[in-house]
C-alpha positions in Angstrom: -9.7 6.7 4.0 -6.7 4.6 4.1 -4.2 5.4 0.9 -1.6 2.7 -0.3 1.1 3.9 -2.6 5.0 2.4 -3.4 7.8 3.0 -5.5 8.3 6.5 -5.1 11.4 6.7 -6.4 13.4 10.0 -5.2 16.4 11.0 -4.0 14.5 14.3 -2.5 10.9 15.2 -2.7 7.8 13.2 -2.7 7.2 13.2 -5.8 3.2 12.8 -4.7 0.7 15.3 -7.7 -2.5 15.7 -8.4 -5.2 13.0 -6.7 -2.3 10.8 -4.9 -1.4 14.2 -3.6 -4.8 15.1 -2.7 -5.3 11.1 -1.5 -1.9 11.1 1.0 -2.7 14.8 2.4 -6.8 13.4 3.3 -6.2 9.7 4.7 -6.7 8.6 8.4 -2.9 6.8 7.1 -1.1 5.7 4.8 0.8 2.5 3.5 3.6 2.9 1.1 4.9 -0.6 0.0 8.7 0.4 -0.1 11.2 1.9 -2.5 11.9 5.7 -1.3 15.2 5.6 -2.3 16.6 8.5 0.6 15.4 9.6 3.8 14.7 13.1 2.4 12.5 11.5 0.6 10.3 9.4 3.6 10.8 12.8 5.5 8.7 14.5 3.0 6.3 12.0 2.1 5.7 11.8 6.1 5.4 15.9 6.0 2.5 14.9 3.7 0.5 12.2 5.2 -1.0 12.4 8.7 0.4 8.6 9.7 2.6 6.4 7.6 3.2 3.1 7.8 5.9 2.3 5.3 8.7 -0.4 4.7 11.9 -0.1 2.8 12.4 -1.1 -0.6 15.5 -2.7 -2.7 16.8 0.6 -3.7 16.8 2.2 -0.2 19.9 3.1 1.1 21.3 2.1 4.0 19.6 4.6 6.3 16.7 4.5 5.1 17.4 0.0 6.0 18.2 1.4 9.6 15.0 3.5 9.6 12.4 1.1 8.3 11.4 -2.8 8.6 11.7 -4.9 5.7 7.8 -5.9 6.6 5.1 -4.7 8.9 1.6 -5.7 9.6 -1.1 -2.8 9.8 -4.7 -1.9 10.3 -6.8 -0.4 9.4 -10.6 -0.7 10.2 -10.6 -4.1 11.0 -9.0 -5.5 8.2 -5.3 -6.4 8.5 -2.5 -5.8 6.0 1.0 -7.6 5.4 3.3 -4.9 3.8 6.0 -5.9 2.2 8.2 -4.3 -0.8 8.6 -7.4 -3.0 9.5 -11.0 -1.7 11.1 -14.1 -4.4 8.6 -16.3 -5.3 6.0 -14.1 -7.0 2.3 -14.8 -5.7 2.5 -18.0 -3.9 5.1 -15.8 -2.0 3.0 -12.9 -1.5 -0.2 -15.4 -0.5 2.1 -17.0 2.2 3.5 -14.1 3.7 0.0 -13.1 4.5 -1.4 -16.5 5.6 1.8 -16.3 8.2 0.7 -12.9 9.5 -2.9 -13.9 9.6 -3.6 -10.6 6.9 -6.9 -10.1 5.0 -4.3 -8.5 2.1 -1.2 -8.1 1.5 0.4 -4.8 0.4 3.6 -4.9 -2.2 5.1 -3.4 -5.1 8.6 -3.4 -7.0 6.8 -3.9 -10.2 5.5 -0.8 -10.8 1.9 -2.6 -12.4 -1.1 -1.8 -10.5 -3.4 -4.8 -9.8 -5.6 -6.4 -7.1 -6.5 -10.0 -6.8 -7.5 -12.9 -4.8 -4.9 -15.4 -4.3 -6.0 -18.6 -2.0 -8.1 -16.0 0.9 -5.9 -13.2 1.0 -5.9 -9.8 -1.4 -3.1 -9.3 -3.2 -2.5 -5.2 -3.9 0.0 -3.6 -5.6 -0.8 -0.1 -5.8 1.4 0.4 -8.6 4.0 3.4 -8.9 3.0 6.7 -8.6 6.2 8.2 -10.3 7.6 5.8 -12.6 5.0 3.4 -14.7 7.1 1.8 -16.2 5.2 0.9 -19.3 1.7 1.0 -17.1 -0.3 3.0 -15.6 0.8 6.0 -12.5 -1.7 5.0 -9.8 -2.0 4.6 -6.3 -4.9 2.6 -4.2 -8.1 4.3 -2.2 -9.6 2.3 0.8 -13.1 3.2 2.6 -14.9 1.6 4.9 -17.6 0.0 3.9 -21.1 0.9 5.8 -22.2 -0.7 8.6 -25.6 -1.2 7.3 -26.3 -4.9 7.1 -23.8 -6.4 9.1 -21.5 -5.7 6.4 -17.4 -4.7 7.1 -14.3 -4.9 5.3 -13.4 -1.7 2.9 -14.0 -0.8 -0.8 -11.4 0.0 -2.8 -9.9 1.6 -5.8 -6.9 2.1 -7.8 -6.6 5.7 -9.2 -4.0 7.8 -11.4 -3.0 10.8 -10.1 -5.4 12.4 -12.9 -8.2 10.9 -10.5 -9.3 8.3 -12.8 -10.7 5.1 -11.4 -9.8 2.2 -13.3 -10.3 -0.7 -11.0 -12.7 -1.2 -7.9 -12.2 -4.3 -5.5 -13.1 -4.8 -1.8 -11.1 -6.6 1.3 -13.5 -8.6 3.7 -12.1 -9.2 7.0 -11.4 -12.9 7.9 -12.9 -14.2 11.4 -9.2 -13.9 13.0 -7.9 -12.4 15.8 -7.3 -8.5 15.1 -3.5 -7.1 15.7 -2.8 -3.7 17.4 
């Protein structure tokens, strides 16, 4: 299972509870889309999850800048994210970014609202905050493969409150490009 979280929000802890805990501590890795605030706070979100690939917010202080990249590309099982915390220019932004880096979905946050959707052949996700709503819901995203049978690939996915309620399901189909490492 690949996790996605974001806007953590802490000087300290991880602030992770519940079934984003139980999410971070089970995944093969994890993506969070930016906005730690203080190393402390990576350093114990990364005590948590077995690998994760994050990228700094707009609140991160300046070692926390030093530490991580503004963007990064990942995968996971074929299908390749653009992470990024928040870029100007809203979707067409976010669906340019990932056309550049040849992604299958890009991975933000910044506004706290979790929501997935298509934007011109790339995913947009924004797993939401997982600590601060901000007037929606706490949440966090859950990828799985999806079975081979069929010829079929890509990953099924969800976006979940740390109550474990599943409120949204999408899926991410890899495009025919060339894979990164």
């Amino acid at each position: 299972m690949l996790a996605i979280v974001s806007d953590t929000h802490s000087t300290g802890g991880h602030r992770l509870s519940g079934a984003t805990l139980t999410a971070v501590r089970e995944a093969e890795a994890v993506i969070h889309a930016g906005d730690f605030h203080r190393e402390s706070a990576v350093e114990a979100f990364a005590e948590e999850a077995g690998t994760l690939r994050a990228v700094h917010g707009n609140n991160a202080d300046a070692a926390l800048r030093d530490r991580l990249p503004e963007t990064r590309t990942v995968e996971y099982a074929g299908v390749r994210f653009a992470v990024v915390h928040t870029l100007r220019g809203g979707r067409t932004a976010l669906r340019l970014f990932g056309r550049e880096r040849d992604a299958d979905a890009v991975v933000f946050g910044h506004t706290h609202r979790p929501t997935v959707e298509e934007a011109g052949g790339v995913t947009l996700v924004n797993p939401g905050s997982h600590t601060q709503p901000r007037g929606n819901r706490t949440a966090h995203a859950e990828l799985e493969t999806v079975d081979e049978e069929g010829d079929e690939t890509g990953l099924r996915g969800r976006l979940v409150t740390p109550g474990g309620e599943t409120f949204e399901r999408f899926r991410i189909d890899p495009s025919a490009g060339d894979e990164c490492e």
